[in-house]
BATIDREN-247954 format. One line per 2 residues: number of its first residue (from 0); their letters; for each residue z, y, x of N, C-alpha, C, O, CB. Coordinates in pm, whole numbers. Atoms other than C-alpha are relative to their C-alpha. Glycine has a CB too. Layout:
% BATIDREN-247954
NUM	a	Z/Y/X/Z/Y/X/Z/Y/X/Z/Y/X/Z/Y/X; ...
This chain:
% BATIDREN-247954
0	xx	39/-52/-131/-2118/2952/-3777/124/13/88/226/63/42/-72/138/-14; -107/-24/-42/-1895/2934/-3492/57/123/46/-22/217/39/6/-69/68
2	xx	-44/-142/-90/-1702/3222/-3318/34/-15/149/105/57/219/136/68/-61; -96/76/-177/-1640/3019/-2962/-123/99/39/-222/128/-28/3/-245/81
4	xx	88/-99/-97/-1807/3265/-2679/-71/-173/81/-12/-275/119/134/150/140; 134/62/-39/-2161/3068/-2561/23/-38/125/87/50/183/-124/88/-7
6	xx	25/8/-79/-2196/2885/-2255/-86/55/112/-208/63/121/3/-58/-27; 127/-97/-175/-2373/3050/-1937/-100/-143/-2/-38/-246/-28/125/28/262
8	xx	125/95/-57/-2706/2802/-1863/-57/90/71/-80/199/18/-110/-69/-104; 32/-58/-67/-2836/2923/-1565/-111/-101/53/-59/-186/126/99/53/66
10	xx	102/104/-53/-3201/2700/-1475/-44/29/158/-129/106/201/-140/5/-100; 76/1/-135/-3241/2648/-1118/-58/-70/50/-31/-85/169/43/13/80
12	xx	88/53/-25/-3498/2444/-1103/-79/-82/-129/-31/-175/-194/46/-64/102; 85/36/120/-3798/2390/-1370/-155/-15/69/-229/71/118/10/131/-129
14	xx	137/16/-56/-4113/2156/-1268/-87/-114/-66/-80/-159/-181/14/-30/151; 79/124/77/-4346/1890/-1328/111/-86/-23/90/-136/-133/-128/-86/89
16	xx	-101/103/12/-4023/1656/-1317/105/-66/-33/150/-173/-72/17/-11/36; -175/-7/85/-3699/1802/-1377/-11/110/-94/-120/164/-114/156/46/116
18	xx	-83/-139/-8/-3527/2084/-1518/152/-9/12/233/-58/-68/-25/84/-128; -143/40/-13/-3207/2110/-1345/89/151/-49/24/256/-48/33/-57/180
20	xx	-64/-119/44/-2905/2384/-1479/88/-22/6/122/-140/-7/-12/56/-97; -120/-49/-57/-2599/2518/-1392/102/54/-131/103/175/-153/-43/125/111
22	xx	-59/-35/104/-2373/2539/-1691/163/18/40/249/-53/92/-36/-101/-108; -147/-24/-12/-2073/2747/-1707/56/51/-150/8/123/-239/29/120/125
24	xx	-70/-26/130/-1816/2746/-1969/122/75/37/223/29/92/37/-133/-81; -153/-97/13/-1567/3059/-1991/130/-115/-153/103/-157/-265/-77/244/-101
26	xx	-139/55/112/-1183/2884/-2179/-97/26/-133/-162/126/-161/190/125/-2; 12/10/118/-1279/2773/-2501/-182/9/-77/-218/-3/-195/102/109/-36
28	xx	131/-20/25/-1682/2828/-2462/-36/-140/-64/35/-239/-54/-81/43/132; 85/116/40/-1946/2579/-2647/-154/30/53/-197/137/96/7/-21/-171
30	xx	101/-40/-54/-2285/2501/-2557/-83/72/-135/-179/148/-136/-68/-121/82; 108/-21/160/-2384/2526/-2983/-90/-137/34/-151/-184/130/-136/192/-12
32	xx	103/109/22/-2541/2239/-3133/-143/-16/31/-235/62/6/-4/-17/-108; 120/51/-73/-2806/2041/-2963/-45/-123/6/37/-214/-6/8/21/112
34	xx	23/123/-30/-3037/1757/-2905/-47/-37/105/-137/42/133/-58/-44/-69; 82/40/-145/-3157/1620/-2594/-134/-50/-48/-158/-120/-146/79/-131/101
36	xx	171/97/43/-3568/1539/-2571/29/-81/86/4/-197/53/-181/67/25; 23/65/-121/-3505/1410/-2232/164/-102/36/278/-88/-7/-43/137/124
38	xx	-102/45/-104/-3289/1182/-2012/65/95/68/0/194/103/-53/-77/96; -15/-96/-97/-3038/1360/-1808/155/-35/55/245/-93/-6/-25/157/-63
40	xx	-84/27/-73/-2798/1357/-1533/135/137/-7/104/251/27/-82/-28/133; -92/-104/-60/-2426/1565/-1527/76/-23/89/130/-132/108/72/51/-71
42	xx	-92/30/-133/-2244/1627/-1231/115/111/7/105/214/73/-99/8/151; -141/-123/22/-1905/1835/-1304/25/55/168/54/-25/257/194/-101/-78
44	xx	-68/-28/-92/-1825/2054/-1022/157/98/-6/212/173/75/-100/50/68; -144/-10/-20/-1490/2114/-1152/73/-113/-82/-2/-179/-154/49/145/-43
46	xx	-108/105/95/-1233/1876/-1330/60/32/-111/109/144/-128/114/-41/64; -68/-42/124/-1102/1867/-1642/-59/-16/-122/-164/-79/-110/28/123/3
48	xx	73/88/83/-1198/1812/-2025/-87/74/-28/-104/185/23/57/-59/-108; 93/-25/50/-1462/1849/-2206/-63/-75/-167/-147/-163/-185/-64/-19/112
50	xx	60/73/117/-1468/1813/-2634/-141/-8/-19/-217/81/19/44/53/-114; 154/18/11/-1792/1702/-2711/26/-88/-180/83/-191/-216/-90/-124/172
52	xx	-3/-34/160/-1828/1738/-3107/-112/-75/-60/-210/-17/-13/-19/165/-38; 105/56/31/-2095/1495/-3286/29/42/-150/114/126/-177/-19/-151/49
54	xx	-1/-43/127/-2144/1513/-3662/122/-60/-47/206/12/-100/-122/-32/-78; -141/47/52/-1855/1237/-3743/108/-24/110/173/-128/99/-16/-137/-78
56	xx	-77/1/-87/-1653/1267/-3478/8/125/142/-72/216/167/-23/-128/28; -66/-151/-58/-1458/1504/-3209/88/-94/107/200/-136/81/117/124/-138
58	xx	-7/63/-95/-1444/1319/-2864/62/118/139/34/233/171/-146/-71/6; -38/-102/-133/-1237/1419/-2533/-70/-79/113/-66/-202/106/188/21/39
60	xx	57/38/-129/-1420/1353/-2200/66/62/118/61/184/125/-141/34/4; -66/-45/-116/-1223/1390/-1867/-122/-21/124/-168/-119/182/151/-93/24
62	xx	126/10/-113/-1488/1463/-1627/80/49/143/157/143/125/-157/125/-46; -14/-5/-167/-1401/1476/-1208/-111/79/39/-214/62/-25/-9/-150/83
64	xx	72/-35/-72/-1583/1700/-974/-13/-99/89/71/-167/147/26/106/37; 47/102/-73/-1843/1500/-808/-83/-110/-98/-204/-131/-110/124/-60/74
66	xx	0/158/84/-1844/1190/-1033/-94/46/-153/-69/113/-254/214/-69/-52; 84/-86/101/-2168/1223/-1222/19/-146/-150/108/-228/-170/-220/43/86
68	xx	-16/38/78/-2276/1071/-1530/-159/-10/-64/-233/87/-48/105/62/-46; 161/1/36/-2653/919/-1715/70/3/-163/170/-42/-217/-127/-168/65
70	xx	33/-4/187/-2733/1004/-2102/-116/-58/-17/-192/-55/79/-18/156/-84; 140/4/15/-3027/885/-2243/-24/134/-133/64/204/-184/-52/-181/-46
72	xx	72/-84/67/-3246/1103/-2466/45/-23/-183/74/-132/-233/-164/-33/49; -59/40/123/-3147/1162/-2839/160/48/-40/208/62/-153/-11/-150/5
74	xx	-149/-41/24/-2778/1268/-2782/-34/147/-99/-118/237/-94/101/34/175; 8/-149/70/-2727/1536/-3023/178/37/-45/237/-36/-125/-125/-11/-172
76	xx	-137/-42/-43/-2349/1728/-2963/25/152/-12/-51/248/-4/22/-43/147; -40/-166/-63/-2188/2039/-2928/139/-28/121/230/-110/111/74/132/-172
78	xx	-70/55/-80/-2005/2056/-2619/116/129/49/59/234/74/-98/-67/109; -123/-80/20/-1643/2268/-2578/90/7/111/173/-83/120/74/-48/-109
80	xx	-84/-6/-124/-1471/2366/-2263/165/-51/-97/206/10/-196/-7/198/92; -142/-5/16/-1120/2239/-2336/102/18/82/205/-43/54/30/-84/-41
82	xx	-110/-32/-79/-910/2375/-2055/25/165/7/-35/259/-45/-25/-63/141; -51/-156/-1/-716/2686/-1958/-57/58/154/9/142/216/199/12/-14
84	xx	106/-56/-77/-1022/2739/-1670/-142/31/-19/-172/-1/-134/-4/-58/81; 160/31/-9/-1392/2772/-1637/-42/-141/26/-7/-200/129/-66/80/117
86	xx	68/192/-18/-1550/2402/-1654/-173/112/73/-217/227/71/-38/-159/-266; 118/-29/-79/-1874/2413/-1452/-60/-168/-19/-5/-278/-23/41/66/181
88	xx	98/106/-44/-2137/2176/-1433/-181/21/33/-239/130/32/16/-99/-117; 140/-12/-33/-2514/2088/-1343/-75/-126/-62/-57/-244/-35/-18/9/160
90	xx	19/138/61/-2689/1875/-1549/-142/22/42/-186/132/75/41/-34/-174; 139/56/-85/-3052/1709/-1426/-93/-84/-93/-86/-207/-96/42/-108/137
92	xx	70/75/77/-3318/1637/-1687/-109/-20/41/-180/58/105/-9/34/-105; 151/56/-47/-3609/1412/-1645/-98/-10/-88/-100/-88/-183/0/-131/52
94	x	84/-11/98/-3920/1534/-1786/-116/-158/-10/-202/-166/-97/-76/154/35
């Protein structure tokens, strides 16, 4: 079990279509292991990395505010602020 402090998910918007959310990571936060059902869109609104942890492997992602990004459905990750700020993002799933 880990000891990293939990990501904030904050849903601001849940409908027939999407569900879009506002994820904030305090230094060193994770989201905890997950799978996606859906497709979905992230759009970092700050810069900087982001480990993203799979079962055999332990990946760095340099994400830009702005500069989004498509997944398809099936990803299954844990995902790890790696900077000495708050990472922010909004990710956009299509039901």
């Amino acid at each position: 079990m880990s000891t990293r402090t939990k990501a904030i998910p904050t849903i601001l918007i849940d409908n027939e279509k999407t569900i879009v959310t506002e994820w904030r990571f305090p230094v060193g936060a994770e989201t905890g292991w997950h799978r996606h059902a859906l497709d979905y869109v992230v759009v970092p609104l700050t810069s900087g990395t982001l480990l993203l942890e799979t079962r055999t492997e332990v990946n760095k992602a340099e994400l830009t505010v702005g500069k989004p990004y498509f997944r398809e459905l099936g990803v299954e990750h844990n995902v790890v602020n790696d900077n000495e700020h708050e990472f922010v993002f909004v990710e956009t799933e299509f039901k």
